[in-house]
N, C-alpha and C positions, 0 to 999 in steps of 0.2 A: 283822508286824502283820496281822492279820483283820481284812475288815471285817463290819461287823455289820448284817443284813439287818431288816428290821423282824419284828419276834417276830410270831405268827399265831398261833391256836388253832383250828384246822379243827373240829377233836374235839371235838364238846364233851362226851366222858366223862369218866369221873373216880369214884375209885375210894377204899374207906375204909379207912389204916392203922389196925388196931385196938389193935396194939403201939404205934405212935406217938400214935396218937389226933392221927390229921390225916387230911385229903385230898389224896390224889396227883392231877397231871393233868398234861400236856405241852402244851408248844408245839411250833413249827417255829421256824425259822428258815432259811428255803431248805429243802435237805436234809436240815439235823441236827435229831434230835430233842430238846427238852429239857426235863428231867423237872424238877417242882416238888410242892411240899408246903404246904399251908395248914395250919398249927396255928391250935390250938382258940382262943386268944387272937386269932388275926387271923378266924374266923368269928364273935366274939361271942359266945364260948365257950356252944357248942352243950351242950345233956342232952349222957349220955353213952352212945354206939350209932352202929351206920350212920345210921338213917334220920338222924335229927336234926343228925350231922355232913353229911349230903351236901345237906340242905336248905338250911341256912345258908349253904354254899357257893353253892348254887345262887340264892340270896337276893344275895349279894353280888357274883355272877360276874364283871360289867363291871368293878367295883371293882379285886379280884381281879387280872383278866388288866391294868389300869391298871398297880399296885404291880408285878406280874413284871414287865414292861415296863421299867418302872424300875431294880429292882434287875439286872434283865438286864444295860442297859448298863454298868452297874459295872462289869462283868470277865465272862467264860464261867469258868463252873463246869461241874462233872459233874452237881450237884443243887444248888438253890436250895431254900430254906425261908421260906416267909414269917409273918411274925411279926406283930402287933399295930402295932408301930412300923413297920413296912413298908407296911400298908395304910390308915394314917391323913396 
């Protein structure tokens, strides 16, 4: 058993899959880093483009790093994805 440190977002960049049509961004966790994805349904499904996905993001960010936070404890994964149901 692992324990689990409190999730962090130092970074605040954040990056826009155009094939997924989401936003990438990571946390920490101590050391490890850990990569996550906002789809279009958990930004309030943004037009469709960078600019508009990364705004939305950045509209909802606290929201956002709240829900990973959450879904974090669930279990460690390699990638998280957060969904509409995740951020509400």
């Amino acid at each position: 058993m692992y324990s689990v440190m409190a999730l962090e977002f130092p970074n605040q960049s954040r990056s826009y899959d155009n094939k997924g049509k989401r936003v990438r961004f990571t946390g920490y966790d101590g050391m490890f880093e850990v990569m996550f994805f906002a789809r279009a349904d958990a930004l309030s499904n943004p037009a469709d483009g960078e600019e508009p996905y990364l705004a939305a993001f950045d509209a909802a960010r606290e929201t956002i790093y709240d829900a990973a936070r959450r879904i974090y404890l669930k279990g460690r994964k390699a990638v998280y994805v957060l969904t509409a149901s995740d951020v509400t």
